[in-house]
C-alpha positions as semicolon CSV with decimal commas, in nm:
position;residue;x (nm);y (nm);z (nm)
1;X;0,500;1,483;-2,037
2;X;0,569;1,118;-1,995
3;X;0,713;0,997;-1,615
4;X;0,860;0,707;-1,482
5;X;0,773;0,614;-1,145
6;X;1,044;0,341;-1,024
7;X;0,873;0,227;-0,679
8;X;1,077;-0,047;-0,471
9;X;0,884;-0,263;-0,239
10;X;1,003;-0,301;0,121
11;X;1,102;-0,655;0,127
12;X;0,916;-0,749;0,409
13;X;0,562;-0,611;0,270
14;X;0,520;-0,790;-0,078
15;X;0,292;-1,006;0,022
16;X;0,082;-0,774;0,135
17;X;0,029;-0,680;-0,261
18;X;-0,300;-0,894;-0,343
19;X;-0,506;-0,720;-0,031
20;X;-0,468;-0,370;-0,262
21;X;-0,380;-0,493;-0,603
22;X;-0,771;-0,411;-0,692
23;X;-0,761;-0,032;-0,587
24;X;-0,389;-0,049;-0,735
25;X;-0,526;-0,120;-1,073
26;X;-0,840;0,117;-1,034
27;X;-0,633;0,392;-1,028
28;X;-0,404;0,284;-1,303
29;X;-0,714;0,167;-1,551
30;X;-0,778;0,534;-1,482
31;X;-0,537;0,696;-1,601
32;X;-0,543;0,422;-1,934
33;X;-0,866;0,537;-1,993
34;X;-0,789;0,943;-2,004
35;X;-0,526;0,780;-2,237
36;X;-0,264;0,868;-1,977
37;X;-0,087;0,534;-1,928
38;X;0,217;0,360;-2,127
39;X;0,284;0,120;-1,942
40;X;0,280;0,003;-1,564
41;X;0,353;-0,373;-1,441
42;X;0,559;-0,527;-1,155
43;X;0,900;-0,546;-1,128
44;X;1,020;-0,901;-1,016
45;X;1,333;-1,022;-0,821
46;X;1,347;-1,352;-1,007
47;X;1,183;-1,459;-1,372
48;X;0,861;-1,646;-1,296
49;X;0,538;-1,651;-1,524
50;X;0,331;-1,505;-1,334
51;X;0,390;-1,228;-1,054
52;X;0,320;-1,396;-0,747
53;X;0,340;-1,171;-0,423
54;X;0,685;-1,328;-0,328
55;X;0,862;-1,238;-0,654
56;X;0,713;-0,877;-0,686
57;X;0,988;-0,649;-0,599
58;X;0,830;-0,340;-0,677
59;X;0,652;-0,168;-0,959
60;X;0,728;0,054;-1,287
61;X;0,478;0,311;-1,385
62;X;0,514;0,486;-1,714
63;X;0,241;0,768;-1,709
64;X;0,141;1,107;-1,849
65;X;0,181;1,384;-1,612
66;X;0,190;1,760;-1,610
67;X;0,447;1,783;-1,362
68;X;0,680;1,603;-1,143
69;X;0,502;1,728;-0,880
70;X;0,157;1,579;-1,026
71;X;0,391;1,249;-1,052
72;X;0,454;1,272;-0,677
73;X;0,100;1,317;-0,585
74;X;-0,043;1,046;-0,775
75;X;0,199;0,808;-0,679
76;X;0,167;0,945;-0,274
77;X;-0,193;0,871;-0,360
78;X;-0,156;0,512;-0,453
79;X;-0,273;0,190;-0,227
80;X;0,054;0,052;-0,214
81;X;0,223;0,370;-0,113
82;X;-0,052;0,459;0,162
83;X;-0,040;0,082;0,297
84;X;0,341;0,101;0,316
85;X;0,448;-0,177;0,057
86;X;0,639;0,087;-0,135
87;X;0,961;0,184;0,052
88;X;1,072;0,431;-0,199
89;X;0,992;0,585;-0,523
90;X;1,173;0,717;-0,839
91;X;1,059;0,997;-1,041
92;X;1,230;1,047;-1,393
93;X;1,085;1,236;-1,722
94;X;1,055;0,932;-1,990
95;X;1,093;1,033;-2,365
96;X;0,922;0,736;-2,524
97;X;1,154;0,672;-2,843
98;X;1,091;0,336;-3,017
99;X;0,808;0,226;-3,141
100;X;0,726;0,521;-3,353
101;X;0,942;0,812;-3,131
């Protein structure tokens, strides 16, 4: 089943983003390889054209899991989340309806 993982940064550790952006993205080429990933990007505080540490916010994580549970460990597991940049996270089953739901 399809998740959404809503993580919020702590607004004091964004910039902190670029030292773990590479394991970050690992993970998530991961799970687009198993062809487990929607869609996953940063969420910004202010529309700028590229997401530069000060305008990340957070992150948004649209993934194929077997569980909530599996949701909460993968998302425990991430760099941000161990390194403390995420300050909370939101777990919600995602029905993916347009295109072709």
């Amino acid at each position: 089943m399809w998740f959404a993982l809503w993580a919020e940064d702590h607004p004091d550790r964004s910039r902190e983003r670029p030292q773990w952006r590479d394991r970050h993205l690992e993970r998530l080429n991961s799970l687009l390889d198993e062809g487990r990933l929607l869609v996953a990007g940063p969420l910004l505080r202010q529309p700028v054209p590229e997401a530069l540490p000060d305008a990340c916010g957070g992150s948004l994580i649209v993934a194929d899991f077997s569980s909530p549970e599996e949701a909460r460990h993968w998302i425990e597991e991430d760099p941000y989340r161990k390194a403390g940049i995420f300050r909370s996270v939101e777990i919600c089953p995602f029905l993916p309806t347009v295109p072709g739901g």
